[in-house]
Backbone as CSV, one residue per row, in Angstrom:
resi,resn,N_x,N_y,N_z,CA_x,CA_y,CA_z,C_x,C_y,C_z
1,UNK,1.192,31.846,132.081,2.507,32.305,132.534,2.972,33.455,131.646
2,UNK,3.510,34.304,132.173,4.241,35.698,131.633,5.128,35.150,130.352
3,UNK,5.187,36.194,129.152,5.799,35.151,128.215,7.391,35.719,128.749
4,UNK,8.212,34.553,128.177,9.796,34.812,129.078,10.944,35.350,127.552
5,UNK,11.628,36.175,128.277,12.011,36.887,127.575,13.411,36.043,127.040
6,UNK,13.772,35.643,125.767,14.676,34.172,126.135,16.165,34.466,126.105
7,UNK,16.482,35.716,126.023,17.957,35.903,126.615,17.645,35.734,128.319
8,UNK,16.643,36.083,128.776,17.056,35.273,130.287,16.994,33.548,130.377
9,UNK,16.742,32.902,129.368,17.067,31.231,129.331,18.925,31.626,128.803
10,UNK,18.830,32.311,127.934,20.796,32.057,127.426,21.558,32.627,128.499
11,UNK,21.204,33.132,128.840,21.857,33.290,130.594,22.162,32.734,131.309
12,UNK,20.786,32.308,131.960,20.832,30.545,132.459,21.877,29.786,132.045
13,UNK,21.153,29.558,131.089,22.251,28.300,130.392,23.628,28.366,130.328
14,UNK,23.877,29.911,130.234,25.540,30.195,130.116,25.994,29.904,131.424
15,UNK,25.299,30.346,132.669,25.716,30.456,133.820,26.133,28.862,134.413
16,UNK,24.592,27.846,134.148,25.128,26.555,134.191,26.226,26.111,133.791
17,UNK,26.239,26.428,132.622,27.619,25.242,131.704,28.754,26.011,132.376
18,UNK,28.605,27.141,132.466,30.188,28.279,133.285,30.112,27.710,134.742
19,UNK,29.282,27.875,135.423,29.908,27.515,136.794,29.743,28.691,137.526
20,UNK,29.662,29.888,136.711,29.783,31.350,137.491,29.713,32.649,136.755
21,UNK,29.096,33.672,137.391,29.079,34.701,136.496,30.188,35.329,135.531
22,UNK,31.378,35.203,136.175,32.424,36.158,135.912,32.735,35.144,134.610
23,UNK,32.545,34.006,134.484,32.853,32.912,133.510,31.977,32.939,132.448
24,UNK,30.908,33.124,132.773,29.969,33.220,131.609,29.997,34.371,130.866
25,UNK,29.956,35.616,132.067,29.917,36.886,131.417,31.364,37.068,130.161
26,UNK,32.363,36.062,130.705,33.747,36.209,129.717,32.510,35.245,128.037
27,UNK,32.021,34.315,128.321,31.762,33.841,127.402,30.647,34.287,126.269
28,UNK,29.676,35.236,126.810,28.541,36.255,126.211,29.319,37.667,125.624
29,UNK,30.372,37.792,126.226,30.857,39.445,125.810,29.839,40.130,127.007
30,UNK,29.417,40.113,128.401,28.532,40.721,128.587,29.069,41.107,130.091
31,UNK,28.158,40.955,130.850,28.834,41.664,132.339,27.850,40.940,133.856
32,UNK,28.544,40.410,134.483,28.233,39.792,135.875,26.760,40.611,136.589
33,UNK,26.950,41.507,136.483,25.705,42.584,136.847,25.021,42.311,136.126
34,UNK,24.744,42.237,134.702,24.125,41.689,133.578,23.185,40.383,133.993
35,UNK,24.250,39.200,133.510,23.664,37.923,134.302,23.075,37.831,135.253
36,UNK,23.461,38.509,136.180,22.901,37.978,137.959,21.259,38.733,137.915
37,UNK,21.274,39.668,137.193,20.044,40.118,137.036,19.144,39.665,136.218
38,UNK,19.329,39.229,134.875,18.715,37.982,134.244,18.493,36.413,135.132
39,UNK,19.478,36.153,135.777,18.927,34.802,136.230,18.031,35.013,137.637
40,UNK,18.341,36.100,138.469,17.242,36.489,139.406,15.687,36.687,138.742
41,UNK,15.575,37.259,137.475,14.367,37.753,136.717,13.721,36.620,136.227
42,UNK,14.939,35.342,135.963,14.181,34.106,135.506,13.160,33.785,136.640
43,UNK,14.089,33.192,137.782,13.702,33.169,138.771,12.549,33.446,139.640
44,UNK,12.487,34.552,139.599,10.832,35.127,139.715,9.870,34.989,139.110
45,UNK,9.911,35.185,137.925,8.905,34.711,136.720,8.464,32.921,137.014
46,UNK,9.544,32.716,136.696,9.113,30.903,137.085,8.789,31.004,138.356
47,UNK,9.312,31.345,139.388,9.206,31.374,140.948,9.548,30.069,141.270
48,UNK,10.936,29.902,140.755,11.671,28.736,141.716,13.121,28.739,141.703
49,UNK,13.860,28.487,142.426,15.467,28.700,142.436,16.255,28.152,141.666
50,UNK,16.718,28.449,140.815,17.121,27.555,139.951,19.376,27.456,140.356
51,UNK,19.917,28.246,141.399,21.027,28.014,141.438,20.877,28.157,143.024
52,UNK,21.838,27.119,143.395,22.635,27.463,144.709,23.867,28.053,144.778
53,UNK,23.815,29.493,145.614,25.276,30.147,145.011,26.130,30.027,146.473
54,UNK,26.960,29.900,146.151,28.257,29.544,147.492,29.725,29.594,146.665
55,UNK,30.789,29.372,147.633,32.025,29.541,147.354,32.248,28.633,146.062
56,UNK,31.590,27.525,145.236,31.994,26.977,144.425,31.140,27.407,143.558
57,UNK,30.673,28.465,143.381,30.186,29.211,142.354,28.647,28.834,142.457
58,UNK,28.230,28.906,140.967,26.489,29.018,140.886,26.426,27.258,140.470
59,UNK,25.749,26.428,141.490,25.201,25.135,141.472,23.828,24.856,140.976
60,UNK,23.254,24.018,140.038,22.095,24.248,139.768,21.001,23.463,140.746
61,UNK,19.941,23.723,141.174,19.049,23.250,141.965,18.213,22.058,141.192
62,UNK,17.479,21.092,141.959,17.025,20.047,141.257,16.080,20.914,140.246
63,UNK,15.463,21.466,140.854,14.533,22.979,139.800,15.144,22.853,138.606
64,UNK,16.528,23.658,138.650,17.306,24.008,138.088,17.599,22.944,136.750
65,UNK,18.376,22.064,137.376,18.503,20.810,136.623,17.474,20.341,136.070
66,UNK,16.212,20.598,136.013,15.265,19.701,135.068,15.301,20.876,133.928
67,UNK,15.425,22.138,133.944,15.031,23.072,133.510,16.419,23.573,132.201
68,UNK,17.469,22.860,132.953,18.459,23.106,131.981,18.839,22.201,130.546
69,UNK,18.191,21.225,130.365,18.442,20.501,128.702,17.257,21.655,128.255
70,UNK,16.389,21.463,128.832,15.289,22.277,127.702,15.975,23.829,127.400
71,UNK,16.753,24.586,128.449,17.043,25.829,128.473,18.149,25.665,127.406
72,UNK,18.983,24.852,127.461,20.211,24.872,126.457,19.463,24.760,124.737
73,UNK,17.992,23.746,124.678,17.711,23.531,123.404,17.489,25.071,122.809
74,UNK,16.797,25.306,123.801,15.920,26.667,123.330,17.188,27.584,123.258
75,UNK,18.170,28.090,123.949,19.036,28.588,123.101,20.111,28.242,122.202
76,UNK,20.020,26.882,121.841,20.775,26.026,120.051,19.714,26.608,119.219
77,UNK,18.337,26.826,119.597,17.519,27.153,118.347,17.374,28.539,118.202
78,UNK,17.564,29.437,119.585,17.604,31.233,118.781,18.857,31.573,118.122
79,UNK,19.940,30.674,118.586,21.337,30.827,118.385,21.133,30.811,116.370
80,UNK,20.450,29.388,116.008,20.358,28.807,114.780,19.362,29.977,114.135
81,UNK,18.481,30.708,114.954,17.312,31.373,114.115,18.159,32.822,113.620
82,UNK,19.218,33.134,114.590,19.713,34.577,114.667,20.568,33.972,113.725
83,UNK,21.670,33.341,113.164,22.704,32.752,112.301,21.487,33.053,110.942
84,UNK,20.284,31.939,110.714,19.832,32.176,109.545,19.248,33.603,108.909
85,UNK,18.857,34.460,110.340,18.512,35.876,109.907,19.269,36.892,109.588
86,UNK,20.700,36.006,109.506,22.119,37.025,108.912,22.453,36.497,108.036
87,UNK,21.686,35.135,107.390,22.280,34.981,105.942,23.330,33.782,106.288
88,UNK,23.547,33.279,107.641,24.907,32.387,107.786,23.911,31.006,107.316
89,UNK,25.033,30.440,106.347,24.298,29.120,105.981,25.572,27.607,106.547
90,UNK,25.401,27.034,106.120,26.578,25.620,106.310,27.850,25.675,105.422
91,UNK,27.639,26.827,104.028,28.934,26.945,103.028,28.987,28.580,103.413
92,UNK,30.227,29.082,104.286,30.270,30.264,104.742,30.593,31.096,102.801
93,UNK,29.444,32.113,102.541,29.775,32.754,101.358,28.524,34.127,101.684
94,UNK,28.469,35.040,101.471,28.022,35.914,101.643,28.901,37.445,101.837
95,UNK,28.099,38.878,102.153,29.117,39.730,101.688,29.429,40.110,103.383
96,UNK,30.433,40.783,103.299,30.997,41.005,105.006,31.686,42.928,104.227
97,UNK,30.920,43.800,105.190,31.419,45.343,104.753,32.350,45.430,105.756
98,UNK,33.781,45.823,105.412,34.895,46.552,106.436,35.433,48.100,107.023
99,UNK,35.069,48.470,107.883,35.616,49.335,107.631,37.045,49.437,107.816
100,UNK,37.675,50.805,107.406,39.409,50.757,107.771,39.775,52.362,107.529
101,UNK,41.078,52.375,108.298,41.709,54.027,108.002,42.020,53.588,106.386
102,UNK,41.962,55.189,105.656,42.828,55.327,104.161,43.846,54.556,104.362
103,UNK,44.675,54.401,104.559,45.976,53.607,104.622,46.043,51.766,104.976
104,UNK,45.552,51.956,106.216,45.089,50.854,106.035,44.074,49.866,105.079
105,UNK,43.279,51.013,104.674,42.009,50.289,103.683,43.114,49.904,101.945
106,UNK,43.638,51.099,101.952,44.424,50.749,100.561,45.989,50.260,100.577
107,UNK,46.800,50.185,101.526,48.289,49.720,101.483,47.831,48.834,102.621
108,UNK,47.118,48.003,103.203,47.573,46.835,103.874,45.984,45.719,103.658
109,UNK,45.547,46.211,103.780,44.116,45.207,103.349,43.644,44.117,102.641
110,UNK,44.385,44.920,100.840,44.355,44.666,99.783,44.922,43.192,99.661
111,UNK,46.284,42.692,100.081,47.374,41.901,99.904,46.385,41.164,100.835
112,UNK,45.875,41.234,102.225,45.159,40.366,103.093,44.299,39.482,102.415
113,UNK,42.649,40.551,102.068,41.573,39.865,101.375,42.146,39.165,100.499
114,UNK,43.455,39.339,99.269,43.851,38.494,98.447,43.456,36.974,99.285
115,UNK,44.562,36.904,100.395,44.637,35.588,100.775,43.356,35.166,101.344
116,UNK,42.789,35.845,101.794,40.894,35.355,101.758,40.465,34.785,101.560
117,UNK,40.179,35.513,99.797,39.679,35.149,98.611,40.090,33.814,98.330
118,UNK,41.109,33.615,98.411,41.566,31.980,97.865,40.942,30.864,99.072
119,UNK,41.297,31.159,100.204,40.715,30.611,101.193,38.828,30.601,101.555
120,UNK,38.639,31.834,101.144,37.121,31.637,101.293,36.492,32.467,100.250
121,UNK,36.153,31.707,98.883,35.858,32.257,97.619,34.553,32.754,97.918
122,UNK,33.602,32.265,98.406,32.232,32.891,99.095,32.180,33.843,99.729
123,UNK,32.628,34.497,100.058,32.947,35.885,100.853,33.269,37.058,99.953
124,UNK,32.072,37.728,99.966,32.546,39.200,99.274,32.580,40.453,100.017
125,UNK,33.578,40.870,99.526,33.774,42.030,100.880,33.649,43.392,99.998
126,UNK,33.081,44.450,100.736,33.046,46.013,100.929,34.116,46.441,101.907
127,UNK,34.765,47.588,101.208,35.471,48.433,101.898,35.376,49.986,102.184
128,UNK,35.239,50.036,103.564,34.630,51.479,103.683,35.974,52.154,104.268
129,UNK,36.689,53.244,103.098,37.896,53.564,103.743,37.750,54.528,104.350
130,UNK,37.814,54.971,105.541,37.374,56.306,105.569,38.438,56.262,107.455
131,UNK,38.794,57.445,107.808,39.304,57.699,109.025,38.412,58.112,110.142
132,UNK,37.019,58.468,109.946,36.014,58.893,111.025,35.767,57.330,111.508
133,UNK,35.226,57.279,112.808,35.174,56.335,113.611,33.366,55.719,112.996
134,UNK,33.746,54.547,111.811,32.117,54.072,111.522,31.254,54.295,112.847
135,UNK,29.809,54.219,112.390,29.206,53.912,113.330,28.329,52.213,113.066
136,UNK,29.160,51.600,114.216,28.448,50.241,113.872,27.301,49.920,114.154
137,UNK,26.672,50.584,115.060,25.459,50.847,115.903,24.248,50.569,114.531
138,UNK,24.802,51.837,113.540,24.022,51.963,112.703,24.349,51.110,111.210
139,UNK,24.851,50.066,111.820,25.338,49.287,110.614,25.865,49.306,109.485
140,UNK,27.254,50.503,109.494,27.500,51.231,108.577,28.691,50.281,108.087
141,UNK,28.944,49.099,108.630,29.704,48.401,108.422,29.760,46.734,109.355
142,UNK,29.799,45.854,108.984,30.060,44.534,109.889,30.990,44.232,111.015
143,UNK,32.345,44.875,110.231,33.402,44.679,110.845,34.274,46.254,111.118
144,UNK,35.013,46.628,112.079,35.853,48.253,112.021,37.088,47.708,112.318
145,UNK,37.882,47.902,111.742,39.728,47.905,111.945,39.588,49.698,112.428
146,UNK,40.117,49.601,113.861,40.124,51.164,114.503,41.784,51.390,115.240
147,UNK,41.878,52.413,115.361,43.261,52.717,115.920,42.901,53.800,117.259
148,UNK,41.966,53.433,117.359,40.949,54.000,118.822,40.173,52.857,119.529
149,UNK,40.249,52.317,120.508,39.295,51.577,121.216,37.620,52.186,121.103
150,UNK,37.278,51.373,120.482,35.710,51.983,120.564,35.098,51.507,122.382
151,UNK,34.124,52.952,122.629,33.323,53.196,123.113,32.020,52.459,124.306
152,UNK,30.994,52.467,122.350,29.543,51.935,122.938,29.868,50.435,123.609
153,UNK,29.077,50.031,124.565,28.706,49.021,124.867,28.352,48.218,124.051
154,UNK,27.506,48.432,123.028,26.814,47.539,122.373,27.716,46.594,121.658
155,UNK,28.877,47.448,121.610,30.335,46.792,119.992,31.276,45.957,120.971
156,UNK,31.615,44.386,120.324,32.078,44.128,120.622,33.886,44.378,120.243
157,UNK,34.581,44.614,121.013,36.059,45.343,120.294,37.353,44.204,120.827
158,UNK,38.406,43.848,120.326,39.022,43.016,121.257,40.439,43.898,120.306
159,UNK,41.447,43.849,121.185,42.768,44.352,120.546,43.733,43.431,119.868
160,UNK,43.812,44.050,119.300,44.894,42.859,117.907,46.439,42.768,118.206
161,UNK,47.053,44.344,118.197,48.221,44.321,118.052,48.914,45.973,118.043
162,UNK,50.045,46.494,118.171,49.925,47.829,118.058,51.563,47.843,116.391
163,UNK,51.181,48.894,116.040,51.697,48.841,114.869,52.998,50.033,115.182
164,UNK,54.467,49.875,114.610,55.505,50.461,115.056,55.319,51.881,113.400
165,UNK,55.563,53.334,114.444,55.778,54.126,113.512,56.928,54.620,113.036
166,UNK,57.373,55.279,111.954,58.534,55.422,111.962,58.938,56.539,111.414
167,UNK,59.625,57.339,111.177,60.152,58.735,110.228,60.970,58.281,109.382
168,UNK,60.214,58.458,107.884,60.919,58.483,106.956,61.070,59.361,105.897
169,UNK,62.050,59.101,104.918,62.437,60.061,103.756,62.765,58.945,102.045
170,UNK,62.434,59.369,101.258,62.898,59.405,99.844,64.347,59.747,100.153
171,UNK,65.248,58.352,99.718,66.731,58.236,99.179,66.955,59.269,98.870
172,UNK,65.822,59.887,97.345,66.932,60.935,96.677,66.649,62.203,97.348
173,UNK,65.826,62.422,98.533,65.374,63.830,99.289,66.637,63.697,100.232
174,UNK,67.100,62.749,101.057,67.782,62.428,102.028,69.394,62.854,101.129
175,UNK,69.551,62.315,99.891,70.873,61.913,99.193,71.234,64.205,98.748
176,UNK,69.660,64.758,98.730,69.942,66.326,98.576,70.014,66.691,99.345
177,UNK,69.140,66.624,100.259,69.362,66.828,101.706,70.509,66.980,102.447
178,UNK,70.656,65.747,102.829,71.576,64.937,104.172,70.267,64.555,104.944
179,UNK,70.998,63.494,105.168,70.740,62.776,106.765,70.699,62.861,108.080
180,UNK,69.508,63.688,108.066,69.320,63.830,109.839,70.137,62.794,111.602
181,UNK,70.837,63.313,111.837,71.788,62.864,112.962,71.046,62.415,114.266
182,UNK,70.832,64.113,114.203,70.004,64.229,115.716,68.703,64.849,115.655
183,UNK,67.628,64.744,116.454,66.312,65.227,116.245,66.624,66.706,116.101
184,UNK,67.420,67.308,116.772,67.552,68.668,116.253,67.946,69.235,114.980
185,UNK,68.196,68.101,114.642,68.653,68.275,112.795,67.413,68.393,112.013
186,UNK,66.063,67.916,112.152,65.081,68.143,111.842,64.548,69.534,111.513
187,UNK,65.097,70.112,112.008,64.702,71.955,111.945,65.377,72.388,110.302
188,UNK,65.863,71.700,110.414,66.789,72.299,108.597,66.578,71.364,107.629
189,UNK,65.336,70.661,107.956,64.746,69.476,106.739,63.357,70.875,106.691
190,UNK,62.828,69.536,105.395,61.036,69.975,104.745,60.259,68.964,105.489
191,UNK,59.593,68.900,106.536,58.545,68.168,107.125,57.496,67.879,106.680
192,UNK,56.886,66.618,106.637,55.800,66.581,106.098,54.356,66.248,107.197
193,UNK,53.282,66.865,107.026,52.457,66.725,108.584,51.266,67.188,107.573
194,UNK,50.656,66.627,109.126,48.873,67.443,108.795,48.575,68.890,108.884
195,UNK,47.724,69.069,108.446,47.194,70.548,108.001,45.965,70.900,108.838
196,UNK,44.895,70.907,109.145,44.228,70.969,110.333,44.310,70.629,111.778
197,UNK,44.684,69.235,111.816,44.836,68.614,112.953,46.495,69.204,113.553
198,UNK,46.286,69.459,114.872,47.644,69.649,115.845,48.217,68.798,116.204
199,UNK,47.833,67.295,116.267,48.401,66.211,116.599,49.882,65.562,116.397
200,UNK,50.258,66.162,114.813,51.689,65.829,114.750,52.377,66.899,115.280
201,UNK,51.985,68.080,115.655,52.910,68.995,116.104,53.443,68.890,117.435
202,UNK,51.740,68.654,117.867,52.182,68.071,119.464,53.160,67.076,119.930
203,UNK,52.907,65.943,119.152,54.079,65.215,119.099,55.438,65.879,118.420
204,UNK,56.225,66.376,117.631,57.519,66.793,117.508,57.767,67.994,118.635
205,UNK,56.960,67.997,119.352,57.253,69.444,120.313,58.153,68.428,121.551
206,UNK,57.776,67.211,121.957,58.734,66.344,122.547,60.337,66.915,122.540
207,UNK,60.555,66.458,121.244,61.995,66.510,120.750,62.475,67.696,120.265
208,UNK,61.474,68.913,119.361,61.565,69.711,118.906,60.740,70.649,119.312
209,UNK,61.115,71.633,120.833,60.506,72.485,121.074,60.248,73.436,120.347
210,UNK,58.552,74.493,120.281,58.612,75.810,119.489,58.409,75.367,118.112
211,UNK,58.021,74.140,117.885,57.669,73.550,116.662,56.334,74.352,115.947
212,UNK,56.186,74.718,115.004,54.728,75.079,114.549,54.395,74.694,113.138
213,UNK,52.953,74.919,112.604,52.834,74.237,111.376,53.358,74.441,110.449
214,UNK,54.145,76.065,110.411,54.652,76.127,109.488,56.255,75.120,109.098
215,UNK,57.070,74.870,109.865,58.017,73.625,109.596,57.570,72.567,109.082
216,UNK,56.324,72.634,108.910,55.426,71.343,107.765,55.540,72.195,106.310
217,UNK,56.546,72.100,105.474,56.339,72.632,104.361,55.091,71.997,103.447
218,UNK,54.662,70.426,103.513,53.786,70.276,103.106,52.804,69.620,103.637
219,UNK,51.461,69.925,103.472,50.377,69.880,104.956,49.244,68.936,104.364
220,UNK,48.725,68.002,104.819,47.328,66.995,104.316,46.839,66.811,105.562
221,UNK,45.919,66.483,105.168,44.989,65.696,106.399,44.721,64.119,105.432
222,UNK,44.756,63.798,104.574,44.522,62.462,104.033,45.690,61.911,104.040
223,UNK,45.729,60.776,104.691,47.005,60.125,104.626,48.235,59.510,103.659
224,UNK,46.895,58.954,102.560,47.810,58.836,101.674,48.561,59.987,100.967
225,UNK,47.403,60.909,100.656,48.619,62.144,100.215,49.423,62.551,100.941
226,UNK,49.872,62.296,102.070,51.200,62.322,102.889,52.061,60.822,102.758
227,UNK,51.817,59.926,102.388,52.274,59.055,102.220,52.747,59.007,100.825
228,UNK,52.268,59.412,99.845,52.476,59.811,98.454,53.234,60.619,98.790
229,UNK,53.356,62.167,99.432,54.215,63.240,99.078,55.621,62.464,99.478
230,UNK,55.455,61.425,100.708,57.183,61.233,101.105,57.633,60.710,100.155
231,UNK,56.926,59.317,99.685,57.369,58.613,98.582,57.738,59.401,97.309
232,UNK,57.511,60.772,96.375,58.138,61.490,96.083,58.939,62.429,96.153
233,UNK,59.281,62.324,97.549,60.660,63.570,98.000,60.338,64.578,98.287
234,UNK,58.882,64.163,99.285,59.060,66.365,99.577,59.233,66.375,100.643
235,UNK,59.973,64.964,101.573,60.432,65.608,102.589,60.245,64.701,103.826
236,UNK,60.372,65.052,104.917,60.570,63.868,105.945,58.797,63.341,106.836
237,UNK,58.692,62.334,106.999,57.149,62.225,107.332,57.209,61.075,108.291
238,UNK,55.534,60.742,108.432,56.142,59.582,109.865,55.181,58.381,108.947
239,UNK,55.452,57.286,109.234,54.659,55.836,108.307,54.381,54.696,109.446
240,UNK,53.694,53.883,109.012,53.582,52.233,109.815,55.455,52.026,108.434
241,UNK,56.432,51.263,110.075,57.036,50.965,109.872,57.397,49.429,108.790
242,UNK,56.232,48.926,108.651,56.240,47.873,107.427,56.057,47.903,106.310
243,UNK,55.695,49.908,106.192,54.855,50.066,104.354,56.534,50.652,104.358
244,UNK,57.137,51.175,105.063,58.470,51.653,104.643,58.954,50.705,104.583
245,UNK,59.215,49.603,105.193,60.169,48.292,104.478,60.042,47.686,103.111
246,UNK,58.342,48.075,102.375,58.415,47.303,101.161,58.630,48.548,100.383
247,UNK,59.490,49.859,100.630,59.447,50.816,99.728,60.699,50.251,99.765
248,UNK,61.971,49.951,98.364,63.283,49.899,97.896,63.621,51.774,97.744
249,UNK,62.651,52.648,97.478,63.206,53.878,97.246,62.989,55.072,98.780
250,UNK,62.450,54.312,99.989,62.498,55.319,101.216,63.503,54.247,102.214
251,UNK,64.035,55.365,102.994,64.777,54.958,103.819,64.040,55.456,105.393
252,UNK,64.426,54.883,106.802,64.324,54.879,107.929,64.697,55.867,108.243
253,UNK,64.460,57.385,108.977,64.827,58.425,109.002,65.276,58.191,110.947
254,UNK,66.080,58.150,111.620,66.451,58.055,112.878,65.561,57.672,113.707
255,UNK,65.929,56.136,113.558,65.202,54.963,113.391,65.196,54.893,115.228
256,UNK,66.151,55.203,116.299,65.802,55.041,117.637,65.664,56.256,118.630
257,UNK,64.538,57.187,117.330,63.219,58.119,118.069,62.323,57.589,118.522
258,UNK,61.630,57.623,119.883,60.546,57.372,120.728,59.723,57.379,120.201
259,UNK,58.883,56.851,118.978,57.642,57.101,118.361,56.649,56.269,119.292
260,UNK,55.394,57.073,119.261,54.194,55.886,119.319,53.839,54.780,118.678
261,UNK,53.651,54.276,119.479,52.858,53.086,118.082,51.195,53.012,118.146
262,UNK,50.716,52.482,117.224,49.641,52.897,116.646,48.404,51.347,117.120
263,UNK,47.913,51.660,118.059,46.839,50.405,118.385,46.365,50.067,117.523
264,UNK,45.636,48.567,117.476,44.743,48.206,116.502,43.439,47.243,117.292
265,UNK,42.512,47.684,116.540,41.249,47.489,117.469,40.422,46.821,116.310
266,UNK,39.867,45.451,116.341,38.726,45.148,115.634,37.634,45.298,116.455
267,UNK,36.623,45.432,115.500,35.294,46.163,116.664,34.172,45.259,115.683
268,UNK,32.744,45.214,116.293,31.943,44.593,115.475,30.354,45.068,116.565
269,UNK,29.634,44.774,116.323,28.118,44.844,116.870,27.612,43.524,117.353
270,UNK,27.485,43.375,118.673,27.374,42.581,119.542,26.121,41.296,118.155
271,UNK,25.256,42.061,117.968,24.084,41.118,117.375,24.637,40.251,116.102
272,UNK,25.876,40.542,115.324,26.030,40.278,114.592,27.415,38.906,114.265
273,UNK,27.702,38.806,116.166,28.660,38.089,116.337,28.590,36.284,116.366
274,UNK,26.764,36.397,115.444,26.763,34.513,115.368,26.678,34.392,113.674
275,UNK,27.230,35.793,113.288,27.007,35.357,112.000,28.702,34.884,111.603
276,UNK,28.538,33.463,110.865,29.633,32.319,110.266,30.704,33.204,109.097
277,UNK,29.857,33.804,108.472,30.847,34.718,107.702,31.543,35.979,108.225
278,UNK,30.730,36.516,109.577,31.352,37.571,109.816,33.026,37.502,110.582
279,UNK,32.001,36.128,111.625,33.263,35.712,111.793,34.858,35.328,112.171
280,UNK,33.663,34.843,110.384,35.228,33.909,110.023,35.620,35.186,109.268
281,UNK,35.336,36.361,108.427,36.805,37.721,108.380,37.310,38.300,109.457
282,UNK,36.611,38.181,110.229,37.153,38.858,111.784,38.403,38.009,112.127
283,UNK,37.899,36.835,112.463,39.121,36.075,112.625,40.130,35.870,111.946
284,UNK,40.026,36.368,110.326,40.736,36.003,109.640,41.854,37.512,109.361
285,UNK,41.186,38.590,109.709,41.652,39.849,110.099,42.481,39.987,111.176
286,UNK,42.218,39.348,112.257,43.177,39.166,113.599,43.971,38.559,113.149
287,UNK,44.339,37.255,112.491,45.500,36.756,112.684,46.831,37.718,111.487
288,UNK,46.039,38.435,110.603,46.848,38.666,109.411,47.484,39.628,109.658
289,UNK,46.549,40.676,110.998,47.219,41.788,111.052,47.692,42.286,112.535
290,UNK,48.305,40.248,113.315,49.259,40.264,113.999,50.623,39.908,112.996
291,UNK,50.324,39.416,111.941,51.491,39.112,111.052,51.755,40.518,110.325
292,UNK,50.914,41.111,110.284,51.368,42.251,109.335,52.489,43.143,110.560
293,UNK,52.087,43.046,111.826,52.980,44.013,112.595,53.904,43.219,112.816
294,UNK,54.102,42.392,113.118,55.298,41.354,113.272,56.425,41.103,112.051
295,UNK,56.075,41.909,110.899,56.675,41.582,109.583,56.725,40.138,109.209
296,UNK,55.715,39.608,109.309,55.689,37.872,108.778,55.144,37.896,107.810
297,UNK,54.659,38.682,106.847,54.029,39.007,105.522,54.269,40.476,104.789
């Protein structure tokens, strides 16, 4: 017999215990077109029917049914072989690499892994801070905190939460200043924005037509050094509205402007989603940084 390729048995098997493609495919991360073509391919190879399909979904055939304890063993044991070839053991401890934006990697992360660490002392983590979109493909990381929906097929991505932005200023810039009223008051402040990218311009052109880079008196493309320049007073800038709440020295700069808010996307590589440590930071990343936008931490 042809040797069988055994993601078409975890197919199977998914499809049995589901009842139906659209059910299983929710339970693989994978796609109905996917399945139906794996369990037809079983099918042939063995050359016997293994589902009756009708309005109550995919039924298994007596075929079928003899074929499914053995099909479920055989995928508990690639399931167990792929877990041990990532290092997942029974005491989750091993290293898990993250990626994250600058900002995120250094003002919100940090305080997270703390609580981790106490919770899962076996877990050592890498942080890859960087704003280009990792490539997980190439395993440049386990896990991606993205503010872009990734792409490839291959990554599995699920959405977390979207994060509120806000315009702010340094007390004592605002206290020399004054206090912006109306968005048109913005024209007689020091702006703070990016320097290559057009993106913040595009956005103040909304409110502030004829806007150009130069009304950015001071210009970065790295975030934190725009996040640093506000926090020393050079002027008005835009933030995740929760790093400005733990500043005592910036204030909310006209706080009911239409800002975007900022998606959040964990992403990971389909092959790597039976590993116990990965996870358990993934999961442990989703819940922290629905609390982080929610201000519950």
């Amino acid at each position: 017999m042809t040797e069988i390729d055994w993601n078409l048995i975890r197919s199977f098997v998914a499809v049995a215990e589901a009842g139906s493609l659209s059910a299983a495919a929710r339970r693989l991360a994978s796609s109905q077109p996917t399945l139906g073509r794996h369990v037809a391919e079983l099918e042939q190879v063995l050359d016997v029917t293994l589902f009756r399909r009708g309005r109550q979904g995919y039924v298994l055939t007596e075929a079928g049914s003899l074929l499914f304890e053995r099909g479920r063993s055989v995928s508990e044991e690639a399931t167990a072989f792929a877990r041990l070839a990532l290092g997942s053991v029974e005491a989750i401890e091993g290293t898990v690499r993250v990626a994250a934006s600058e900002m995120v990697a250094a003002h919100v992360l940090p305080a997270m892994l703390a609580r981790l660490g106490i919770e899962e002392p076996g877990i050592e983590i890498e942080i890859v801070a960087s704003n280009e979109v990792e490539n997980l493909l190439r395993r440049d990381a386990d896990i991606a905190i993205r503010m872009v929906q990734p792409a490839q097929n291959e990554l599995v991505a699920r959405k977390v939460t979207d994060i509120a932005l806000r315009m702010c200023a340094a007390t004592a810039y605002l206290e020399r200043r004054g206090r912006p009223r109306r968005p048109e008051d913005l024209r007689d402040h020091d702006l703070i924005g990016f320097d290559r990218s057009d993106e913040m311009i595009r956005g103040f052109e909304h409110f502030l037509p004829g806007i150009t880079r130069h009304n950015f008196r001071l210009r970065s493309d790295n975030h934190i050094v725009l996040w640093e320049a506000v926090r020393a007073g050079n002027g008005i800038g835009i933030a995740q509205e929760q790093l400005i709440h733990r500043e005592p020295l910036l204030e909310t700069v006209l706080p009911d402007l239409p800002l975007p808010k900022l998606p959040v996307w964990l992403a990971m590589h389909r092959d790597v989603r039976a590993s116990v440590r990965i996870r358990r930071v993934a999961d442990f990343l989703n819940e922290e940084l629905k609390r982080y936008s929610a201000g519950t931490v």
